[in-house]
N, C-alpha and C positions, 0 to 999 in steps of 0.2 A: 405850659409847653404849647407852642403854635404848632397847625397842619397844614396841611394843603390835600383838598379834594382834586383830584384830577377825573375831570369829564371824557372823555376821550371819545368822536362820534368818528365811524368806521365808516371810511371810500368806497360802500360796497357798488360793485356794478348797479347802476340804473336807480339807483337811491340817489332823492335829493336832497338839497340843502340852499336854504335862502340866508344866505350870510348877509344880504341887507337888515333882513329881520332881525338876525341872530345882535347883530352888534346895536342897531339902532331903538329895539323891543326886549328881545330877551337880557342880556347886561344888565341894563336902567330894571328892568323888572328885578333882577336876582338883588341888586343895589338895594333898589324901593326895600322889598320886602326881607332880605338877611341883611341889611346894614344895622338895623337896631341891635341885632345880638349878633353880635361881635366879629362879623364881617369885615378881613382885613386889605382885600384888594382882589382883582380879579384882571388875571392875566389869560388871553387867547391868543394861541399859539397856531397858524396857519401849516398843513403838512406840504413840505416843498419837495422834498427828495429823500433814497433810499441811498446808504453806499453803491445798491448795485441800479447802472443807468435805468437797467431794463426793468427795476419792480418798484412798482408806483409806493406813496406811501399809505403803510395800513390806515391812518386816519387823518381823514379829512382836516377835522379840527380839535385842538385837546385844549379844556380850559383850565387854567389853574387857579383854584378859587381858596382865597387864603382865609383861616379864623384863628381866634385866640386860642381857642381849645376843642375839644372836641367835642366837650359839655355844652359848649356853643353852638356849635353846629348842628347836634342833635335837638336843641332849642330852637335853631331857625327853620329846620325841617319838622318839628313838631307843629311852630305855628303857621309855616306857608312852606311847606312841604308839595303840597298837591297841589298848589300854584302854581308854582315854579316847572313843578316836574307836565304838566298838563299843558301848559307852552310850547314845549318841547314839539308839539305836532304841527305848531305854525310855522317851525322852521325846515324838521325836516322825516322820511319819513323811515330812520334808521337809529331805532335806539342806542344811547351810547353805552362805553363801557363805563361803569364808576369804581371809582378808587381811594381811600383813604390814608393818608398816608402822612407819618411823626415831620415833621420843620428835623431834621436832624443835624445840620449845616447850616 
């Protein structure tokens, strides 16, 4: 049964975010080091708008980062876990939300 982790980094007022980094560093990084176990694709999703004009959206950016399984996954964060997540400050300086969640569809 495949998942999908969703990263989700929150538009907070006066927080940044270097989306050059994010896509040209971090990506290839998450690639490099979760593609060996079982790393099935890695989708980043831009927050454009809210139904209502006036409220921005809650997050900036949300990544969806697909694996085999979850046994996977817990394998690619056992071995570069704190790699991965230690990056995270060269882009931006607002921790995300994370999420795990079953392929159900």
């Amino acid at each position: 049964m495949s998942i999908t982790v969703t990263v989700m980094y929150p538009d907070k007022p006066g927080s940044k975010f270097d989306m050059d980094y994010y896509l040209n560093n971090h990506g290839p990084l998450v690639h490099k080091l979760w593609g060996p176990h079982g790393l099935t694709g890695l989708k980043v999703l831009k927050g454009l708008a809210t139904p209502d004009p006036s409220t921005p959206p809650p997050y900036r950016i949300m990544a969806l980062v697909g694996f085999e399984s979850l046994d996977h996954f817990m394998a690619a964060v056992a071995a570069a876990g704190k790699e991965v997540m230690d990056d995270i400050a060269n882009f931006t300086d607002a921790p995300p939300d994370i999420q795990i969640n079953d392929d159900v569809v």
